[in-house]
LOSENU-674878 format. One record per residue (C-alpha): x, y negated, z negated. Coordinates in steps of 0.001 Angstrom, whole numbers, plus 524288, in hexadecimal, padded with zeros to 5 digits. Layout:
! LOSENU-674878
XYZ ...
END
This chain:
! LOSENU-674878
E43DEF059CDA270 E50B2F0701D9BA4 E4D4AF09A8D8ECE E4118F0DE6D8691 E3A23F0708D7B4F E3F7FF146CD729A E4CDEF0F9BD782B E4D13F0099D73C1 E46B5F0943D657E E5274F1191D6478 E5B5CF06BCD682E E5825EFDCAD5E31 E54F1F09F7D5376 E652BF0CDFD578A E691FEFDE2D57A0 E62C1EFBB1D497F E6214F0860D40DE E60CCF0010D3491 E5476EF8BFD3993 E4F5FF0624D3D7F E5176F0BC2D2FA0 E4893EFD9AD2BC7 E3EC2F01A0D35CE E3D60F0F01D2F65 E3B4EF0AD0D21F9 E33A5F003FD24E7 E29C8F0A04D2B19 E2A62F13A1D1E44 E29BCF0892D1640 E1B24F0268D1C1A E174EF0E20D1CEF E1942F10E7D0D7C E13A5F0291D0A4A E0582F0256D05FA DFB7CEFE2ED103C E0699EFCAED1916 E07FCF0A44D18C4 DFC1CF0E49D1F5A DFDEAF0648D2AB3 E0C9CF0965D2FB2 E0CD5F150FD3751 E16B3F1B37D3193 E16E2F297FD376E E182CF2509D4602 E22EFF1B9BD4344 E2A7DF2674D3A65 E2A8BF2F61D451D E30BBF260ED4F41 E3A93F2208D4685 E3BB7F3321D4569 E3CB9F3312D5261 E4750F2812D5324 E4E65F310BD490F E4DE2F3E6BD5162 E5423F353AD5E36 E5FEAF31DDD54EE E5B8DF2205D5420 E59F4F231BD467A E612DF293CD3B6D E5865F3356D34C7 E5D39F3147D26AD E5CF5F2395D28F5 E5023F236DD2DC9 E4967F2C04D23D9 E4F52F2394D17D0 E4A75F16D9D1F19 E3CA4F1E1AD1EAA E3D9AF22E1D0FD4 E432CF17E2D0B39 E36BCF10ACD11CB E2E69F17D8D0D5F E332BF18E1CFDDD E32B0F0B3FCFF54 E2444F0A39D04C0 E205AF11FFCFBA1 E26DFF0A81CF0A2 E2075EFEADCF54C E1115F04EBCF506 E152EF0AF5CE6FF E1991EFC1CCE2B5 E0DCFEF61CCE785 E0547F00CBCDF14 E0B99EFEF8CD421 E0C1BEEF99CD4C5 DFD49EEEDBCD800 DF5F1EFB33CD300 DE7E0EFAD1CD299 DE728EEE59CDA0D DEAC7EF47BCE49F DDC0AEF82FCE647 DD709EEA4FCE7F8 DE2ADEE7C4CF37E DDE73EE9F1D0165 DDE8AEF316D0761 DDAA1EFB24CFA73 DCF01EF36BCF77A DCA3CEF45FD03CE DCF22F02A5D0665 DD112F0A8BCF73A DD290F1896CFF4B DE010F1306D03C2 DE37FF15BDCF417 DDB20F1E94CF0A5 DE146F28A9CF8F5 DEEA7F27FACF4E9 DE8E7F26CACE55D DE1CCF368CCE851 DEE9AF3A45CEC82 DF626F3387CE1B6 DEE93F3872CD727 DF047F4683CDBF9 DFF76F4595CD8C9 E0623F3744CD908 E130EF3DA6CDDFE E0F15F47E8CE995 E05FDF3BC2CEEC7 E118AF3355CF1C9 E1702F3FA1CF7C6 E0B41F41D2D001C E067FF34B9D0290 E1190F3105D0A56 E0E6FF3A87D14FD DFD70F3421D1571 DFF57F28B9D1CC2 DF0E0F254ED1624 DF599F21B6D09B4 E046FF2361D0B05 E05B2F1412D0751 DFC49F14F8CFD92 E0234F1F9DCF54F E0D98F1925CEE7F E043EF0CAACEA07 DFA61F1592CE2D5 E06D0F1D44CDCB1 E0BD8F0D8CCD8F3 DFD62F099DCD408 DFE01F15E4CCB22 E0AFBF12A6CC5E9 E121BF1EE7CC929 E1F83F1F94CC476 E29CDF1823CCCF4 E349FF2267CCDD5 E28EAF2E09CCE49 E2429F25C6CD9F4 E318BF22CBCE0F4 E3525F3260CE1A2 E290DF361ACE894 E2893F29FCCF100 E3683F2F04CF58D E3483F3B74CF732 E2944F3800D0007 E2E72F2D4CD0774 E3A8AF36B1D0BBA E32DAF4096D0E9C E2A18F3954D15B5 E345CF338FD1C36 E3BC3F3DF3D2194 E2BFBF45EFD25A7 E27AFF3A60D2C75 E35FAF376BD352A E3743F46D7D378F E2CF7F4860D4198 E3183F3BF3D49C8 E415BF4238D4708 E3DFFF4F4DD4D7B E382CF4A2BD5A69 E4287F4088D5B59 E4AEAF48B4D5B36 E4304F509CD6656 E4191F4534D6E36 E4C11F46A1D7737 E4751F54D8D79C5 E3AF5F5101D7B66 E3BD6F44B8D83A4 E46F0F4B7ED8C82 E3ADBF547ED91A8 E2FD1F4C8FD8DC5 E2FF6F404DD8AFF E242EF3CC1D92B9 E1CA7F48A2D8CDF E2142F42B5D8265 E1B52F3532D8291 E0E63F3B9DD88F3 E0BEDF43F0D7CD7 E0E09F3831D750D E06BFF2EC4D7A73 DFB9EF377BD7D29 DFD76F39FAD6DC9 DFC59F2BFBD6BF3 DEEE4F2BAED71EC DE96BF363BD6C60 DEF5CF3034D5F13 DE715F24F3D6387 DDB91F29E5D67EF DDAACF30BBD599D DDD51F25E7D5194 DD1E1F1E00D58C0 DC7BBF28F6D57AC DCB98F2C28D499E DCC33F1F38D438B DC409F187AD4CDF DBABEF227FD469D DBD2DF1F6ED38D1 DBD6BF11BDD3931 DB058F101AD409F DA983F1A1AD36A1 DAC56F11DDD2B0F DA70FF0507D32A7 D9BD9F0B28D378F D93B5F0A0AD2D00 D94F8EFA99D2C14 D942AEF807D392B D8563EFEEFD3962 D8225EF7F8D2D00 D83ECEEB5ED3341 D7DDBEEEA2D4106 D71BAEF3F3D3A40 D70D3EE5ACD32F6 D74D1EDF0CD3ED4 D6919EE6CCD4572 D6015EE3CFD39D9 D6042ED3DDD3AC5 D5F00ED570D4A0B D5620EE055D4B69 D51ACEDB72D5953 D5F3AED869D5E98 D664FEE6ACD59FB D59ECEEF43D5AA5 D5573EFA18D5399 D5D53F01C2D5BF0 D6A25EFCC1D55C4 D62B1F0284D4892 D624AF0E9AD4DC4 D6DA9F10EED5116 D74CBF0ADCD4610 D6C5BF1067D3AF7 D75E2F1630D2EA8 D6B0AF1EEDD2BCF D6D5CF26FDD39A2 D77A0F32D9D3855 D7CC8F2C07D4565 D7CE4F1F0ED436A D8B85F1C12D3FD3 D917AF2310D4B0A D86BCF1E16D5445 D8B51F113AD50BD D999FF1457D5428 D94E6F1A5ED5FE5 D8E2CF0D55D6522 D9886F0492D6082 DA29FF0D2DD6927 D9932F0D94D7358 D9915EFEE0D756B DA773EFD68D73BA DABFCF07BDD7ABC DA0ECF056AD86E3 DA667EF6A0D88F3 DB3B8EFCC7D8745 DB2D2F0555D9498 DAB8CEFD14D9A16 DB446EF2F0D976B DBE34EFBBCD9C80 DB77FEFEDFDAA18 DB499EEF9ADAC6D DC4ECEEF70DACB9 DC742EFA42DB25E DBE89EF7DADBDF1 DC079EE8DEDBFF0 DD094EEAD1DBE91 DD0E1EF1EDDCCA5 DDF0AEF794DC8B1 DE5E4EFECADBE45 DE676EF7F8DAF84 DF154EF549DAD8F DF148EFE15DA0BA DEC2FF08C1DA731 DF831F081CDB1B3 E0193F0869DA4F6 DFC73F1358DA0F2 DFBEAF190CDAC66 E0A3EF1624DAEE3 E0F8EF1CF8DA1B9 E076BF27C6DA3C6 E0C90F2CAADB13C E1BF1F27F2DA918 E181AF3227DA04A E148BF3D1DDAA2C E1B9BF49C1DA84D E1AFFF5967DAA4B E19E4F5C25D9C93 E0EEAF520AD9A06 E06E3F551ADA7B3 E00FFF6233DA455 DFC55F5F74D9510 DF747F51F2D9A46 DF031F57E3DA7D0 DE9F0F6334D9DA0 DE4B1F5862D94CD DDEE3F5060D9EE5 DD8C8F5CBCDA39D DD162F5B68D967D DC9F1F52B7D9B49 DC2E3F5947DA776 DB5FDF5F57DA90B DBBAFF6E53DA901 DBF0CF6BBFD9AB3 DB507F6182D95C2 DA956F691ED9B48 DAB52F7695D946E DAC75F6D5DD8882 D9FEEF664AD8A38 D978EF72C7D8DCC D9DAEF7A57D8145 D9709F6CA8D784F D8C34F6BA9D8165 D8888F7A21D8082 D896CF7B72D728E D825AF6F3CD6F54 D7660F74A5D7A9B D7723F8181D7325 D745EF7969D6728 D69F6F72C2D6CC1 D70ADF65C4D6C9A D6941F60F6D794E D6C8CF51A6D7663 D7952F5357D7294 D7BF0F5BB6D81D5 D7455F50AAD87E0 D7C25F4506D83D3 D88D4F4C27D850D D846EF5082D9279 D7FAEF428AD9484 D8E2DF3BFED9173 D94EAF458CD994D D8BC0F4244DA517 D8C8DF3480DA505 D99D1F3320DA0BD D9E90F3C36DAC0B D9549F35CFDB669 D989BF2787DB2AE DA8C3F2A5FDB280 DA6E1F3044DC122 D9FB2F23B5DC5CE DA89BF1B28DBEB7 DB40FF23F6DC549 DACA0F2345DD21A DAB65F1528DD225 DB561F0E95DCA44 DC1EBF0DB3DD353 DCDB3F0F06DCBF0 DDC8CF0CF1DD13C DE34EF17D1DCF4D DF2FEF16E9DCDD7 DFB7BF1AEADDA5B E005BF2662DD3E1 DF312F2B58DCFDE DEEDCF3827DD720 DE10FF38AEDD12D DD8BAF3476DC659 DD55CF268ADC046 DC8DBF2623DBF84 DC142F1B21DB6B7 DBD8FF2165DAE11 DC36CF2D05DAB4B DB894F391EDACC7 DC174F41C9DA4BD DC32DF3973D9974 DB4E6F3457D9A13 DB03FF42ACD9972 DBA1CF4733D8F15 DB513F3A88D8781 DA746F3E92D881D DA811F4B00D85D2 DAF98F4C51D7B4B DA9C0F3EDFD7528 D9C43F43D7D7589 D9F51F51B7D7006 DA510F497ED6367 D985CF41EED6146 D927DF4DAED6394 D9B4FF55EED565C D9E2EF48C5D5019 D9189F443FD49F9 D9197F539ED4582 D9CD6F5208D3DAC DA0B5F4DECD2FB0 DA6B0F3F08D2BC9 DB3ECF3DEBD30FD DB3BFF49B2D3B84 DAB3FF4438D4239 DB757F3DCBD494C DBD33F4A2ED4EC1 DB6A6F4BEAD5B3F DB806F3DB4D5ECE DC720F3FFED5C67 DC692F4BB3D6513 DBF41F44DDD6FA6 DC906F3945D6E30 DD627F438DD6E81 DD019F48E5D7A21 DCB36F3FB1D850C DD814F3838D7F92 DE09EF434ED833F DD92CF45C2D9197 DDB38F3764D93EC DE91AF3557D9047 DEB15F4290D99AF DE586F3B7EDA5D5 DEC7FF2EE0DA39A DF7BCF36DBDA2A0 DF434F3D29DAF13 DF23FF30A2DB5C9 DE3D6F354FDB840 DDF1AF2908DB2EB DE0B0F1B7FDAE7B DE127F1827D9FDE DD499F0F14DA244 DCEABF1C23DA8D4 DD09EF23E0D9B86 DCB9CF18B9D926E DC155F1646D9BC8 DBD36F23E0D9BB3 DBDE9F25AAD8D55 DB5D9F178CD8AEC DACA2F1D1CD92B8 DAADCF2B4CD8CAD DA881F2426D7FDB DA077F1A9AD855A D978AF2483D8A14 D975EF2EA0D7FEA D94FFF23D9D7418 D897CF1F6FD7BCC D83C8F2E67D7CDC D88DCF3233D6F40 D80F5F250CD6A17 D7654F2B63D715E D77A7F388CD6CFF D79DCF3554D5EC2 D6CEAF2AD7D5EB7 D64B1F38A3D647E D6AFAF4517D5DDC D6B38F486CD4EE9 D6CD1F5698D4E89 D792EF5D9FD4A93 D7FF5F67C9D4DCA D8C37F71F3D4A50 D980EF6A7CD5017 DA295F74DCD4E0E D9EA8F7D50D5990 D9BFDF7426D6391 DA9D4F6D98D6029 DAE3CF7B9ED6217 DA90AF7C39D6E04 DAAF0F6E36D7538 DB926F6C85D6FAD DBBA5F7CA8D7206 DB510F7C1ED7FE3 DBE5DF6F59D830D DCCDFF7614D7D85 DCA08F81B3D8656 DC4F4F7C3FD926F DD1C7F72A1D90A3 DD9E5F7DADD8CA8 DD640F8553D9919 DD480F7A82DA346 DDEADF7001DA0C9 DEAEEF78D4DA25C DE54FF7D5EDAEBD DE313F6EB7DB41D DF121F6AA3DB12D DF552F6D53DBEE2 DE9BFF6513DC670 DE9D8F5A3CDBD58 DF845F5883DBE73 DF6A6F59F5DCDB5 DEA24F50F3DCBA7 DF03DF44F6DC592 DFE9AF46D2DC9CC E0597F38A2DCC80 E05CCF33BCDDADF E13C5F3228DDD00 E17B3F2593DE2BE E1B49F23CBDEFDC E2A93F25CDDF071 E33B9F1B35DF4C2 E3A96F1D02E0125 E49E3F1C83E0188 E546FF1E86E0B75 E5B1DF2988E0877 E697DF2385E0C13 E64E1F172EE02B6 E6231F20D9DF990 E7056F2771DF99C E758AF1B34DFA1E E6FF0F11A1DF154 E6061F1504DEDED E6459F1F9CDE400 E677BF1345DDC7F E5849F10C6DDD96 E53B3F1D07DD587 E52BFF1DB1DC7BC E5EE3F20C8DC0CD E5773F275CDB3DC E493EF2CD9DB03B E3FB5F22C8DACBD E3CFDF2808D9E41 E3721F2295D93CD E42ABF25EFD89EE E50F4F2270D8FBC E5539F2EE0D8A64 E4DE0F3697D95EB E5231F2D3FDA1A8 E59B6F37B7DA6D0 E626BF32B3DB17C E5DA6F35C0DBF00 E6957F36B9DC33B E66F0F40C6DCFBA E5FF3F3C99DDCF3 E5AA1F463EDE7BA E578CF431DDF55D E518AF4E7FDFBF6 E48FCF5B71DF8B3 E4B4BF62B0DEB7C E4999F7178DF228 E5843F702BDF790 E5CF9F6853DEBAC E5838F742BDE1C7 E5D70F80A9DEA52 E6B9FF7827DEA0F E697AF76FEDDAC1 E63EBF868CDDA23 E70ECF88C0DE2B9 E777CF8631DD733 E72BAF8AE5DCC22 E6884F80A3DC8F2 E596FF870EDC64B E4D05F7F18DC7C6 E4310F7EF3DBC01 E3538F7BF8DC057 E2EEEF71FADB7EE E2AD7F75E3DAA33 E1ED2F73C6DA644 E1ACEF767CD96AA E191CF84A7D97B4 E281BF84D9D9B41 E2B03F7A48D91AB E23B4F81DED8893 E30AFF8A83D8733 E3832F7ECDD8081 E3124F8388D73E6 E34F1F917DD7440 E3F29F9297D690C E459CF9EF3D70F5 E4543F9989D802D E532AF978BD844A E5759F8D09D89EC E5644F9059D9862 E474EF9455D95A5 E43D2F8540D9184 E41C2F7D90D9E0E E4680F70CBD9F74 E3A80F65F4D9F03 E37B7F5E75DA9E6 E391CF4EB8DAA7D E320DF4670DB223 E3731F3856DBB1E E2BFCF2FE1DBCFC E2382F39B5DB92E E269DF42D7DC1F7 E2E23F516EDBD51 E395BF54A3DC3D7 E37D2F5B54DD1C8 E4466F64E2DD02A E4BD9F681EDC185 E56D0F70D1DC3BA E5E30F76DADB99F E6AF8F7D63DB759 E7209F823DDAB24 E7BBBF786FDA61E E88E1F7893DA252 E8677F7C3AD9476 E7D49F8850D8DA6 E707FF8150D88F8 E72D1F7665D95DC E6C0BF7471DA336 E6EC4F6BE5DAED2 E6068F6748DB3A5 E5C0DF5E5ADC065 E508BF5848DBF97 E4B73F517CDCC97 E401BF4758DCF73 E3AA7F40D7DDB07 E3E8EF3481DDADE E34E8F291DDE1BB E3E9AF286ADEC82 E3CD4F2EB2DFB87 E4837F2EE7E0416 E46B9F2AD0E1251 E4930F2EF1E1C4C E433CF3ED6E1AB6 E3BADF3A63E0FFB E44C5F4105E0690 E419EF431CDF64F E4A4FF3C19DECBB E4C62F42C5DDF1C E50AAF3C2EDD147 E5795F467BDC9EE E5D55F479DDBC9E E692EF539FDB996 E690FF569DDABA5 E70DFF602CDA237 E654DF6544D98E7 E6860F6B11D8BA1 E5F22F743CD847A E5C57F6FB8D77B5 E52D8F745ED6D17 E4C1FF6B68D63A9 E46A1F6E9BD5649 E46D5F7B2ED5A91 E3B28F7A46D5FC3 E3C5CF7779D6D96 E48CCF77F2D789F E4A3DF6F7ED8461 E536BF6B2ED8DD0 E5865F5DA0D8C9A E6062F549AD95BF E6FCEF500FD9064 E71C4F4382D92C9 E7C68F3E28D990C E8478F3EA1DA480 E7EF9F4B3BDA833 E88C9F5742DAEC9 E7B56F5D11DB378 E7C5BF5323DBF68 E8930F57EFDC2D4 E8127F65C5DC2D3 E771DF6120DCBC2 E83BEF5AD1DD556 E8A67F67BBDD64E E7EB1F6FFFDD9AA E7C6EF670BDE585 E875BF6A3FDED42 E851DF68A8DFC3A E7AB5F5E5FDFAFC E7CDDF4F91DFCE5 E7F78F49C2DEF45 E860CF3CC4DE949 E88DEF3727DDBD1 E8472F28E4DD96C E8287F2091DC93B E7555F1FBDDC61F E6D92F148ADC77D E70ADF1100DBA65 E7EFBF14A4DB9AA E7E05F1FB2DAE52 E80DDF2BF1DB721 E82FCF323DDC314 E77B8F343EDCC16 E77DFF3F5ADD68E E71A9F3DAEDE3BB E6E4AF487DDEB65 E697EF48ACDFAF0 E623BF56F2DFDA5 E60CAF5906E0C88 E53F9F5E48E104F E5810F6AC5E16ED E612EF6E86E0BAC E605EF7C56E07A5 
END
């Protein structure tokens, strides 16, 4: 594609600055307006119009009186609406129906009327609310304007600066890792997910819990022979158990038809789903060097070297405690779970993708074990624990199995339908044995040290193992390369070079480097020419090399350069040689390129010659980042290949020169 959604953004931010100064205060603004003000999300939108500010779209200034002004006049708005209405206010929905909304900016008001507009701006929880209850308790006008400006600049300026700084990094960053990048955000975005789910699926269930047993238990009562007394049991308020049993079988039934729902499709489809080959798709766009080894150690998580000393650490502390049931059923869900996920595996042909080296298996064993072990450890502690923290293990179980499963998708080790399957299943299982457990054990027990132990057991058998695994999980999963397409070498002098692409395929225009050098033949006679002259090769760096970008007294020659990937693939050669300039290098980078000459079956290489410049940022970290620009680092490259077969041709798409280069196979 030619140009990015964040291109057509900038474009029309550029195009219409006014509109973009409306945009920004009409975001302060709703989110200073009471009620409105609680559903805008306000921070995440502030930080990409930051983040527009650090690329130089936007006018800082500009954009920070947009957002103040907004704000004063949210703000002004709420205070009006106090004032005009007062204690009515109570009897107005939402208030009637919810009085904490007011109640908790009327604690902080009372404390000191002034330093609560100050501080209320920065609680989104009652933010909006704030400036009403100072209206409904008449608080001078003028007293009110001066701290409603002083904290809608300040918040202002806070809320824009975090946004401002990594724009302002983003050409750094996305020069070296763009991809890395978008991984660490989107797996962010998951776990952000994931979270919110678990956490408020949590809260909002517990305060509905109650009326949904009150009705089942007089639903059961008029039809005692069509529910049972079973349904009595199980439902009685006066149990300790009762209300999470009853969210236990109510997830049980949804969650059951969901995978099986799930394996009815997956089975009957007899070829990818179609969402499952999108994601597949933008994962393997989004491989890279940087995000390979983190990912492979994360998957790694998930297998039996670092789940099992886990499980015996819980499972011998709760035997040396005598908690026989508690080993059984926990013994019970491993078991099954692990024996049913092999037959399903075993029997349940899935099509894996041509580029797939292993894996995809329905459903995933990994995930399925990292599901029930973790799950059943947190009904294990969480029935232990007091009112709200109860939630904290299911979060950690969530933030977990999420993490291993967004590793193997990454990985291409599985389908997305393999992961969900696998995780359906997990809960599936374990709410049917923790509904089990729960109905036959009442006895207690000290939580602190067998969370010590299960969660302590897990970091160090991860900490130990997954860094070691890197290597045969990369060399596990790696990509199939395609099969290359064949080309006649003298078409390709001639006319096929026209065939390649001309630039990287990048997400953000700003890194579609022209490829503007081509390579027919081996690289071993190509890099002694380049040596010959004063050009060095630099293996690839990996992140204990990067790693030296944050040292505040490494020179420049001691930071490597990053590497960059073409179609996922990192560059075969990078040469390097120091630059015109102090603080400059000249730097080849070379990729295969899905091309195989005939006849001799020779390579073909996409190349791009680049003058780096060292550059720190914040002071914090120092890299090496391309010029753009006609570029005198190709004329480098050209002069160092004296004696070999070269011509100059336009690029496919008429911006530079491009350099073709013909090796001979016996070249020394």
């Amino acid at each position: 594609m030619d140009a990015s959604w964040i291109d057509n953004t900038l474009a029309w931010i550029a195009a219409h600055p006014v509109l973009a100064g409306a945009a920004i205060f009409a975001i302060a603004f709703c989110d200073a307006v009471i009620i409105l003000g609680a559903i805008v999300p306000a921070l995440p939108l502030m930080i990409a119009v930051g983040v527009l500010i650090g690329m130089g779209e936007i006018s800082g200034p500009y954009a920070v009186a947009c957002a103040t002004l907004g704000a004063f006049c949210g703000d002004g708005l709420s205070y009006w609406v106090g004032r005009r209405w007062g204690d009515r206010l109570r009897g107005v929905w939402p208030f009637s129906r919810y009085p904490q909304l007011l109640e908790r900016g009327e604690l902080l008001f009372r404390r000191n009327a002034f330093k609560s507009i100050l501080v209320a701006r920065y609680v989104g929880a009652i933010r909006p609310f704030v400036p009403a209850i100072a209206g409904m308790a008449n608080m001078p006008l003028l007293r009110y304007a001066q701290a409603s400006g002083i904290a809608s600049l300040s918040w202002a300026v806070l809320f824009l600066l975090p946004g401002w700084a990594l724009g302002q990094a983003y050409d750094a960053v996305a020069a070296v890792a763009g991809r890395l990048f978008l991984v660490v955000a989107l797996l962010g975005v998951m776990l952000g997910l994931v979270w919110a789910i678990v956490l408020y699926g949590y809260r909002w269930s517990a305060v509905r819990v109650d009326g949904w047993l009150s009705r089942l238990l007089r639903l059961s009562q008029r039809h005692p022979h069509f529910l049972g007394r079973s349904l009595n049991a199980l439902f009685d308020p006066r149990r300790r158990e009762s209300v999470p049993l009853a969210m236990l079988a109510l997830m049980l039934l949804l969650l059951g038809w969901g995978w099986f729902v799930l394996l009815m499709v997956v089975i009957a489809h007899g070829e990818p789903l179609a969402l499952d080959m999108a994601v597949h798709r933008l994962m393997l766009a989004l491989r890279n060097p940087l995000a390979d080894h983190p990912m492979a150690a994360l998957a790694a998580l998930g297998d039996w070297q670092v789940l099992l000393p886990a499980i015996a650490a819980g499972m011998g502390y709760l035997a040396w405690r005598r908690r026989w049931m508690a080993v059984m059923h926990w013994m019970a869900a491993l078991a099954f779970g692990l024996a049913l996920t092999k037959l399903l595996g075993a029997t349940v042909d899935v099509v894996r993708p041509p580029a797939a080296s292993s894996g995809f298996g329905f459903p995933s064993v990994s995930v399925t074990l990292a599901t029930i072990t973790f799950g059943f450890f947190a009904v294990l502690i969480g029935r232990e624990l007091p009112g709200r923290t109860r939630v904290w293990p299911y979060l950690v179980s969530g933030i977990v199995v999420t993490v291993i499963g967004f590793a193997r998708i990454y990985l291409g080790a599985h389908w997305l339908s393999d992961v969900i399957g696998g995780m359906l299943f997990g809960i599936f299982w374990l709410l049917l044995l923790g509904i089990a457990y729960r109905r036959r054990f009442n006895r207690s027990f000290w939580v602190k040290p067998a969370a010590w132990l299960f969660y302590g057991a897990f970091l160090l058998a991860g900490a130990w193992y997954a860094p070691r695994n890197v290597p045969a999980k990369l060399a596990k999963f790696e990509p199939i390369p395609a099969a290359p397409r064949v080309m006649d070498a003298a078409y390709w002098w001639q006319d096929g070079w026209r065939e390649l692409p001309a630039r990287r395929n990048e997400f953000d225009d700003d890194q579609r480097w022209p490829l503007d050098v081509q390579v027919a033949g081996p690289l071993a006679p190509l890099q002694r020419q380049l040596e010959r002259h004063g050009w060095t090769l630099q293996p690839q760096a990996g992140w204990q090399q990067a790693l030296a970008m944050l040292d505040s007294n490494a020179a420049a020659d001691q930071v490597p350069v990053l590497p960059a990937t073409l179609d996922t693939n990192v560059e075969s050669l990078l040469m390097l040689r120091e630059g015109a300039h102090p603080g400059e290098r000249y730097a080849l980078r070379l990729w295969p390129a899905p091309v195989q000459l005939q006849p001799g079956q020779a390579p073909l290489w996409l190349g791009s010659a680049q003058t780096l410049r060292y550059q720190r940022h914040f002071k914090l970290f120092g890299l090496w980042l391309p010029l753009r620009g006609v570029d005198p680092a190709l004329e480098a490259v050209t002069q160092a290949l004296d004696g070999l077969e070269t011509r100059t041709r336009p690029l496919a798409d008429g911006s530079m020169p491009l350099l073709m280069v013909r090796v001979p196979q016996d070249h020394d």
